[in-house]
N, C-alpha and C positions, 0 to 999 in steps of 0.2 A: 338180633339175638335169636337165637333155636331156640325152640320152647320146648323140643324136649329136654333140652339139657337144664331149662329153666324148671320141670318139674324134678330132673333127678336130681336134682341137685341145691379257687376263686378263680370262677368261670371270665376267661378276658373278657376287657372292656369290647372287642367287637364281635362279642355275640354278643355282648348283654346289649348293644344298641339293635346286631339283627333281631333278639328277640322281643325287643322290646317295639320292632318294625312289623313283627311279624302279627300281631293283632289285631292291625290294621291292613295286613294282608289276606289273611284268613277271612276276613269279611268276603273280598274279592274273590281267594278261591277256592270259598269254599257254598256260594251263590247261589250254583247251578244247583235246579232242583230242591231249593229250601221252600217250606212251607210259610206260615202264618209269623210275623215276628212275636219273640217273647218280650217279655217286663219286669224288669231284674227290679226285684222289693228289698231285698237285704243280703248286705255281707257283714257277717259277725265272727271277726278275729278271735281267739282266743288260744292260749299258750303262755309260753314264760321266757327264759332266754336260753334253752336249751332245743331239744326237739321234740315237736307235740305231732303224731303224726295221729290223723284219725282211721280207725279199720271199719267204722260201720256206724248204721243212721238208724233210730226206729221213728217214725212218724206215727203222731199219735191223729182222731179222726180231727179234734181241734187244730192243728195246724203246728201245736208243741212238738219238740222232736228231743229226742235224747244219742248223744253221742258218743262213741267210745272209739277207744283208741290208746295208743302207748306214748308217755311223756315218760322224761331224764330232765324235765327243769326242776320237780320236786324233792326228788328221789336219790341217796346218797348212796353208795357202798360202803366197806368196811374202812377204803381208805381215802371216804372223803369225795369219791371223782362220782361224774353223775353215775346213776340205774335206773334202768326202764321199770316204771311201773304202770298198772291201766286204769285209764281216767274213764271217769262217767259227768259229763256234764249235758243239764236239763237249759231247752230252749225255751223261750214263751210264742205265741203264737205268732207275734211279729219280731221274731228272732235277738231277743234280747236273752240275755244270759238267767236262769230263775236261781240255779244251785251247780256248784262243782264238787267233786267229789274224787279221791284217789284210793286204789287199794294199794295197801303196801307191802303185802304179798311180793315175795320174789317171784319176775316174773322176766321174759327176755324177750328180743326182738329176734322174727322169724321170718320164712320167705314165706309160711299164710296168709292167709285170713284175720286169724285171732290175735284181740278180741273180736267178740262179735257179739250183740245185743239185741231183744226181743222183747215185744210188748205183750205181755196177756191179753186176751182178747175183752175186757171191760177195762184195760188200761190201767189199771189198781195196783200194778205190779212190772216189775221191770228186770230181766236175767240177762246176764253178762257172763260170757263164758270163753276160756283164754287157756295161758299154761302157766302152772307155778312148777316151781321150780322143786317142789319138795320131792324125797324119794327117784331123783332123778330122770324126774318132769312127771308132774300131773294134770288131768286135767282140771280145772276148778271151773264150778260156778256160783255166782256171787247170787244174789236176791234180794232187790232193791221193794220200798214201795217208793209212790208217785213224787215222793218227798225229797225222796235221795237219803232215807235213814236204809241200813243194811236191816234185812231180815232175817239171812243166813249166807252161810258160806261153805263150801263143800269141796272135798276132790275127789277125784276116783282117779285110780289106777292099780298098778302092780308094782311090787317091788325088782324086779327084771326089766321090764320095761319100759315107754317111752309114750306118754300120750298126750297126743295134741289135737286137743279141743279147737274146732275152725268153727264151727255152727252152732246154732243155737233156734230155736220155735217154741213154739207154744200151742197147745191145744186150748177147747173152751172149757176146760174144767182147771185152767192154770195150772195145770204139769209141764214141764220141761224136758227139751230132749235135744243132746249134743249130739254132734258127729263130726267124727274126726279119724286119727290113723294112731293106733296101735303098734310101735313097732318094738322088733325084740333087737339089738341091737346085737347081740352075740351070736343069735341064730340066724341073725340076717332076713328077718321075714317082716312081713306088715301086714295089718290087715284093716280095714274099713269096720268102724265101729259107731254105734249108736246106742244110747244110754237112754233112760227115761229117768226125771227126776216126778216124785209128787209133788206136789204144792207145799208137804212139811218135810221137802228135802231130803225124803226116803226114796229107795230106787228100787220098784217090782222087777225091771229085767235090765239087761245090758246084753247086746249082741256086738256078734264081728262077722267080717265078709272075709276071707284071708284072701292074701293074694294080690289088696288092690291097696289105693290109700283116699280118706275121705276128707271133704271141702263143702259140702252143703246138705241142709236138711230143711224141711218142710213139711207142716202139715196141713191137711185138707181141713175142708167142713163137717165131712163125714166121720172127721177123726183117723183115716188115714194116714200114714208118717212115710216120708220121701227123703230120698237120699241120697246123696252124686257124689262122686268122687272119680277118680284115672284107674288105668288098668293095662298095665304095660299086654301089646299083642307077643304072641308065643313061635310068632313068624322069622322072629331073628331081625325085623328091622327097626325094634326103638322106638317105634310109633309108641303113641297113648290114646285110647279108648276111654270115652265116658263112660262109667259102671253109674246105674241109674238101679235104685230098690224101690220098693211100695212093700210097707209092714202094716200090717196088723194095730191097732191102740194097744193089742197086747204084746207084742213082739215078734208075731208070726212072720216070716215069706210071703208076701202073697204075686209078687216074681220079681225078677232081676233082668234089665235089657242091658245090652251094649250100644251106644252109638259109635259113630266110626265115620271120616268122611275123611276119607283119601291120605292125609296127613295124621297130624297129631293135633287132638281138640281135648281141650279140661273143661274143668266147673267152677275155674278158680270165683266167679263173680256172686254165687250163691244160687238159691232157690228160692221160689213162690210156688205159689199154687192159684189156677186161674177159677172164676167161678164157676166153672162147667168140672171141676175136680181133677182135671189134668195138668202136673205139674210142669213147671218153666223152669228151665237153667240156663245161668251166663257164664260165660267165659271168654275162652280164645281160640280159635283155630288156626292152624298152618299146613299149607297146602303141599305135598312133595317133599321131598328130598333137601332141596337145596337149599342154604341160609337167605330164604323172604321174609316179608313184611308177615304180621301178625295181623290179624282185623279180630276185630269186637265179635261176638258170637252170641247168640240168643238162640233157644230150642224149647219148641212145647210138646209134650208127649200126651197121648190123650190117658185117661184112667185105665186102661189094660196094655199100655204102655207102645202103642204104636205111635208112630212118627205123624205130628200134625203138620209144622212145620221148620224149617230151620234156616236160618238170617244171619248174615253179615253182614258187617257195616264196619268201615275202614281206607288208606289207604296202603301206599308200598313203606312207610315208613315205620310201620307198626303201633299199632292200637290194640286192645284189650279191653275186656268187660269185665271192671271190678265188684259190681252189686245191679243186683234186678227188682224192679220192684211193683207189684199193681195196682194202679189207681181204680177209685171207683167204679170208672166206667168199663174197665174191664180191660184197658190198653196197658202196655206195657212198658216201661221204661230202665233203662240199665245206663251205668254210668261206668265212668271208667277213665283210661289216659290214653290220649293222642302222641304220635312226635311226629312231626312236619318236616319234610325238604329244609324251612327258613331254619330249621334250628330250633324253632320253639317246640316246648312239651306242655301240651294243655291236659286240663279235664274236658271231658265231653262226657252229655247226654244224647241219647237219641232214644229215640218215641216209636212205637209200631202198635198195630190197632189187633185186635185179638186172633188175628187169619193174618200175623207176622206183616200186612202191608208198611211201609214206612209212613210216618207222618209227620213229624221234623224233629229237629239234633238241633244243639247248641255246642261250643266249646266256651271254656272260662278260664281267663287265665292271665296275666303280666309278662315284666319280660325276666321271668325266671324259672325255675322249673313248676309246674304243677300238675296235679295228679286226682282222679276222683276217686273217691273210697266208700260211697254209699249211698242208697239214695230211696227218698219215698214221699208217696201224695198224699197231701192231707185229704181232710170230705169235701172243701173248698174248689179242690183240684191246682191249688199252689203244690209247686212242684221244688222239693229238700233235698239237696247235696251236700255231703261230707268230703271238701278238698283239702288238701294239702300245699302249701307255695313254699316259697325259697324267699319273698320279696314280699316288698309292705304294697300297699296298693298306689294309687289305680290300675283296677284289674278289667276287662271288658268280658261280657259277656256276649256272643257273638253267633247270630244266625248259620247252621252250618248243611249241609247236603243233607237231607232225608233219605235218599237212597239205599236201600238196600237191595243185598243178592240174595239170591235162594245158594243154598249151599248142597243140595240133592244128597244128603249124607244117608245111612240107613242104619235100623235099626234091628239087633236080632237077639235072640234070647242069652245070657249070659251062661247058665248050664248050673250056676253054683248054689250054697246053700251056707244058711245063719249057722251057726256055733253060739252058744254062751260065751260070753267073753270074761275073759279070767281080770277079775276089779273090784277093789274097794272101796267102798263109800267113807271118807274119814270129814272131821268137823276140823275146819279151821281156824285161825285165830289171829291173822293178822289184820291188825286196826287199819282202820279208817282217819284219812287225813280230810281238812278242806284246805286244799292249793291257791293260791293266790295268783289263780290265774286271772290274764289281761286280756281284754278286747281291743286290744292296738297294738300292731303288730309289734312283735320285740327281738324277732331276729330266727335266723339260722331257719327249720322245717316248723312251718305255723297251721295249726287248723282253721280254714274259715269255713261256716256255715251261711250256705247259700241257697236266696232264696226265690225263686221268679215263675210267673205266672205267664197264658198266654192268651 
């Protein structure tokens, strides 16, 4: 698959034996250069009999974790046939189900991010942030506390345009702040946008980047706010540049990088921020011209935005980094989806120490499709994924290469500047269901939440 064209824009019975071969080939080779083994603690299904696919994980320090994602098991239309709507279900520390919860907001399935979900930082509070459908598309964010009771609910956008919430963080004063892509669909324009919510759901600013389109945000300790998103180059050849920001708590500029490495690289995997204040992005990159393989991507920038380092991990069949996340000790880990030569599509994890060295990868998966969509470490240092399957279990969890490349990409000033973004803050009003959702699997695209140590 091109990944640039990825940003613009019943399996026979003898696969399903190769794939179901290929688990226990993956062991073999995928060998070389694997670290320490890991220690699979839990896999906790849940969904309905429709498709529960999950977009993101927040981990709480106790080992709890909250999930979100788009289901059609609960969800009706006008006539009857399923609709996506975004679920939020609460994990317990040894991954049993605490509370599920559905908004029933109209809301649709996208080539992002969103939803996506975030802890406050004393964990008291929990924000979910996606697209509704109102005014033809907003973005909304939801505001949970620890209970799963709703505390508010909000959109912002324009009546012309098009906003799609992909991000979501938290400062230490429990404010919220999305980023996403603003487009206008008649003038043909987009531009990268970032909100600030307060804690009672008022918004002091809203910015936009024009020009690019946005997929991750983060904030520091300092209060800080970080931002990634694509930025098509102006060379004529279709490439895509990471557009990286650092704002202000107030909404200021405080500058805009480009990265770039040879190819076309995004942020589709989100952002952190590492304890030394420089932020980390995941994604993808693709190397040249030609239709290759895709590898997982990780990039840390330091706090005035130079290039610390930047990692691959993958092989020719294409991989991707769909969520980043930092454990305590300061290492890093991003999750994502593999596809293999045998035919199989796993989830993988891989691990890198704060100076990007590798330290070991897992893949997870059965013999049918699967895919990772989140991920984060408790204070424990159990280590939480948000996968997706095709297939009920036995699934393996399985030793994979630690290796990574350096990717020598560089980084250079962007030239551009914020705008007020033209959006309103309106209050919402679609109820809250609780779904009857299952822990064994029940068909078709299943969430399971996984758990393993090492």
């Amino acid at each position: 698959m091109n990944l640039a064209s990825a940003i613009r824009g019943g399996t026979c019975l003898l696969t399903r034996v190769i794939r179901l071969m290929s688990s226990a080939v993956l062991a073999t080779a995928f060998l070389g250069g694997t670290a320490q083994a890991q220690t699979l603690l839990s896999e906790t299904s849940w969904g309905g009999l429709g498709s529960d696919i999950p977009h993101g994980v927040a981990v709480a320090t106790d080992g709890s974790s909250y999930m979100v994602g788009l289901s059609d098991s609960f969800t009706t239309d006008q006539f009857g046939g399923p609709r996506p709507a975004i679920f939020l279900v609460k994990f317990s520390p040894t991954g049993s189900v605490d509370w599920q919860t559905v908004w029933t907001g109209n809301t649709q399935r996208g080539g992002g991010r969103a939803p996506t979900v975030a802890l406050t930082p004393d964990q008291a509070s929990v924000y979910v942030t996606g697209l509704a459908e109102e005014n033809g598309g907003d973005a909304v964010l939801l505001k949970f506390d620890s209970l799963g009771n709703l505390l508010w609910q909000k959109t912002w956008g324009g009546g012309a345009t098009r906003e799609e919430s992909e991000a979501v963080a938290t400062d230490a004063a429990g404010a919220a702040y999305i980023s996403g892509t603003q487009r206008d669909n008649q003038a043909g324009t987009a531009g990268l946008f970032v909100v600030k919510f307060n804690a009672d759901g008022t918004s002091p600013w809203q910015r936009i980047w024009n020009d690019a389109s946005g997929s991750a945000v983060a904030v520091g300790a300092d209060g800080h706010v970080y931002a990634a998103g694509s930025k098509m180059r102006t060379d004529g050849s279709f490439e895509f540049d990471v557009l990286a920001l650092k704002l202000t708590s107030g909404g200021a500029l405080v500058w805009d990088m480009l990265y770039a490495a040879g190819g076309t690289v995004d942020a589709r995997g989100g952002m952190t921020v590492a304890s030394d204040g420089g932020p980390i992005f995941a994604g993808a990159i693709q190397a040249g011209k030609k239709l290759v393989g895709i590898n997982a991507l990780v990039v840390k920038l330091s706090t005035d935005g130079a290039l610390v380092f930047d990692r691959q991990w993958g092989g020719k069949n294409g991989t991707s980094g769909a969520a980043v996340a930092l454990a305590p000790d300061g290492s890093i880990h991003v999750a994502g989806q593999a596809s293999f030569q045998s035919g199989a599509d796993e989830a993988i994890v891989f691990h890198v120490d704060a100076q990007g060295k590798g330290l070991d990868a897992v893949t997870w998966g059965g013999p049918g499709f699967e895919s990772g969509h989140g991920v984060g470490v408790a204070g424990n240092g159990t280590v939480i994924f948000a996968a997706a399957t095709t297939v009920a279990p036995p699934y393996a969890l399985v030793d994979a290469t630690k290796s990574v490349s350096a990717v020598r990409g560089a980084v250079t000033p962007a030239g551009g500047s914020l705008a007020n973004a033209a959006g309103v803050v309106l209050d919402s009003v679609a109820p809250m269901m609780t779904p009857d959702g299952r822990t064994a699997y029940a068909g078709n695209f299943e969430t399971v939440l996984v758990r393993f140590t090492r």
